[in-house]
N, C-alpha and C positions, 0 to 999 in steps of 0.2 A: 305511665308509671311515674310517679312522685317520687320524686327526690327528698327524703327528710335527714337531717343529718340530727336532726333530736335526739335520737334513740342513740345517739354515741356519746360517751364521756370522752373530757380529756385525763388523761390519767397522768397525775402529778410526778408518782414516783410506785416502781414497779419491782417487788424482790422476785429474784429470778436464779435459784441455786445458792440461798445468800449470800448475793450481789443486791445492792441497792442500785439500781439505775434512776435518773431522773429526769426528767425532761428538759430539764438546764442543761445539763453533764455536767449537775455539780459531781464533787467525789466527796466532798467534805464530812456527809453524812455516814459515808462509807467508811473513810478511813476513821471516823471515830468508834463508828461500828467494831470495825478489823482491830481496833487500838482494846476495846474493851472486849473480846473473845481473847486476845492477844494476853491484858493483864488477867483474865481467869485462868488464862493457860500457866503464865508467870508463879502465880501464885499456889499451883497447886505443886510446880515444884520448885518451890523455896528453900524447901529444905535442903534442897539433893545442891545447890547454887549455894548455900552456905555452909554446905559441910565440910570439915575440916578431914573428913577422910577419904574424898575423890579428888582426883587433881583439875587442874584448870582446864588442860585440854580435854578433859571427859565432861566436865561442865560447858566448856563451848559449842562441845559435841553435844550438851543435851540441849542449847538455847537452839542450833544450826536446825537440831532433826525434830523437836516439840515445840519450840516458840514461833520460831521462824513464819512456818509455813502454814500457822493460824494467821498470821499478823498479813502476810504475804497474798490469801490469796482471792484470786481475783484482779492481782496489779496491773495484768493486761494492760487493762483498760483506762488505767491511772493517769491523768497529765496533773503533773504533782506542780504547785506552788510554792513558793516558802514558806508559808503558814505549816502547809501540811509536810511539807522535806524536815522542819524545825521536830513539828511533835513526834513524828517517824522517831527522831536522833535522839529526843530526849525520852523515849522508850529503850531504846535499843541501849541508851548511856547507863538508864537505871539499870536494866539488865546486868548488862556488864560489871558496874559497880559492883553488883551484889556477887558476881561470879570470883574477881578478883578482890576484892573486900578494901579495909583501906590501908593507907602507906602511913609509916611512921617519918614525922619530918625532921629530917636530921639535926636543925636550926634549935627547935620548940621543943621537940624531943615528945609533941604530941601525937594522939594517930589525927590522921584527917582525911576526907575523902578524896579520890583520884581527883584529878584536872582531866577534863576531856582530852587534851594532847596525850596524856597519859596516858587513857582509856584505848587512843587510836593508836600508838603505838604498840602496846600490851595486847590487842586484837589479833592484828596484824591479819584483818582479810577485809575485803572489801567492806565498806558501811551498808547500812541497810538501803540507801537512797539508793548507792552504785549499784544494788542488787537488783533495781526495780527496771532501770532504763533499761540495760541487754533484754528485761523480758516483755517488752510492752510491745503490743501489736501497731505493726507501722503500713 
């Protein structure tokens, strides 16, 4: 019996329940992947994140239980870099922004947008990075 191994490819990169798996374990493709289902999710409700007639906590209620868990998932299998913990944050920041809108400074007497510390304070739950480690398979 012949042994040929011709007749087999190597497969670069394989979606598998949209997960991008790679033969690196890069995730980089993935999490930009997760990033852009993430802003179509964003965007479809914009409205309801800038409206002046839901409050904040119903607004973070709608990022927690629609945005979230587009952006999310799959993180299992995440071993997250800075490059990718950075874009994570500044998704999650824009979010926010738009959920809590901007501050008037009391100095300039301008509005302007939050400052991150702001952002983290005014959240008050875990960032998206903290949400990932408790769920990654070990």
């Amino acid at each position: 019996m012949k042994n040929d191994n011709s007749s087999f490819e190597r497969v670069e990169e394989f979606n598998y329940l949209e997960i991008t798996l790679t033969n690196q374990n890069s995730i980089q493709e993935e999490i930009k992947s997760r990033l852009k289902s993430g802003n179509a999710c964003y965007h479809s409700v914009q409205n309801l994140l800038s409206s002046r007639l839901l409050s904040k906590n119903l607004k973070i209620k709608v990022y927690k239980i629609i945005i979230l868990p587009v952006v999310l998932y799959g993180c299992e299998t995440w071993s997250l870099t800075l490059r990718e913990k950075r874009k994570l944050r500044v998704f999650e920041n824009r979010v926010l922004r738009r959920i809590f809108g901007p501050k008037r400074d009391k100095e300039t007497e301008e509005w302007r947008k939050l400052h991150n510390k702001e952002l983290n304070f005014m959240y008050c739950s875990s960032n998206i990075v903290r949400m990932i480690k408790p769920r990654r398979i070990r």
